[in-house]
C-alpha positions in Angstrom: 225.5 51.1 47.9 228.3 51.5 51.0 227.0 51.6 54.5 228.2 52.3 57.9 226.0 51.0 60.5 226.6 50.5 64.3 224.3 47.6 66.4 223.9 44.7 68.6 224.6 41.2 67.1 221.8 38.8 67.6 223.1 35.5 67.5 226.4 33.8 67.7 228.3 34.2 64.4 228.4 31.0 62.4 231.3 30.5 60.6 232.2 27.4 58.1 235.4 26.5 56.0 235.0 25.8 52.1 237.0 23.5 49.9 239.1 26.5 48.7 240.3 27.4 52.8 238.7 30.3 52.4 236.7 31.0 55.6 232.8 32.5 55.1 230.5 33.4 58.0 227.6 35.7 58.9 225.9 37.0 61.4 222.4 39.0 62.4 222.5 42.4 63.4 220.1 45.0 64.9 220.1 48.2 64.2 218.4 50.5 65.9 218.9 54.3 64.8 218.3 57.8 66.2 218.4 59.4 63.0 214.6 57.4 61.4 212.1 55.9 63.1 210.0 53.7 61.0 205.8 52.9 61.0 205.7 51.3 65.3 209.4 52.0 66.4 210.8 48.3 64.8 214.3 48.0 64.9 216.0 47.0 61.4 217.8 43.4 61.2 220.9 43.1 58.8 222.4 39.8 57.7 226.2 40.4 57.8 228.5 38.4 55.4 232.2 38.2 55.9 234.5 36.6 53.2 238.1 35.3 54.0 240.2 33.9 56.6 240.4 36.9 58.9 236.8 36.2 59.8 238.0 32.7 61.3 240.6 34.6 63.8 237.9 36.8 65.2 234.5 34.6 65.3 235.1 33.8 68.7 234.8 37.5 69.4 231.2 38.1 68.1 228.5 36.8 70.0 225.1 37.4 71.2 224.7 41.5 72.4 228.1 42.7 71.4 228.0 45.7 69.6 229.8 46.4 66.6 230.5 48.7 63.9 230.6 47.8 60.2 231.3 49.5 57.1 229.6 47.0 53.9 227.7 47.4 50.5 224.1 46.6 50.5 222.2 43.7 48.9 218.9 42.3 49.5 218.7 38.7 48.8 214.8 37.4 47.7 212.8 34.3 47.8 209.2 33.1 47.8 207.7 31.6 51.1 207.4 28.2 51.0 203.5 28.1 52.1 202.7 31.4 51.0 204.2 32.3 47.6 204.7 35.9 48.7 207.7 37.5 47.3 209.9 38.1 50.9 213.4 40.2 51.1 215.9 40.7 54.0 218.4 43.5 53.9 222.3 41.6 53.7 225.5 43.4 53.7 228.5 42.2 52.8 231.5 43.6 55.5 234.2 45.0 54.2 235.0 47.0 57.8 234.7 45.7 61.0 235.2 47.2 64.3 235.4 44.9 67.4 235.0 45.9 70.9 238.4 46.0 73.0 240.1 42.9 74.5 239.6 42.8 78.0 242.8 43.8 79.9 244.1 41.5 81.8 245.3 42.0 85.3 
């Protein structure tokens, strides 16, 4: 399923270069929307996934409390909790849009 979501990134993107010079990162993002509240007013946290070199040339832009708009198809990725056993999920996107807030003009 394709979504558009706009939010706050959490973290610093983390960015790594495989064998193939392909560059992969990701990313957290919060989302908090107008449009549906949920159960105590919780914000939703998205895992972003970028594929390619272009993520590389515009890592440095991304950090902590910038907010960006993405366009992405939805996945959840699953897994058992190590102490637990319970079956866990987290919502993870991977971008296909991305829209950057403006370079700072310089005097």
């Amino acid at each position: 399923m394709q979504v558009t979501l706009s939010g706050n990134v959490g973290a610093d993107s983390e960015s790594k270069i495989i064998p193939l010079r392909d560059g992969t990162g990701s990313l957290r993002l919060v989302e908090a929307s107008l449009a549906v509240k949920t159960g105590a007013d919780i914000p939703d946290w998205y895992k972003l996934k970028f594929l390619g070199d272009n993520f590389a040339t515009i890592a440095n832009r991304i950090v902590k409390g910038v907010t960006i708009s993405i366009v992405g198809d939805l996945t959840f990725e699953f897994w058992n909790d190590k102490d637990t056993g319970e079956r866990k999920s987290k919502a993870v996107i991977n971008v296909l849009d991305l829209q950057l807030p403006p370079l700072p003009q310089l005097a």
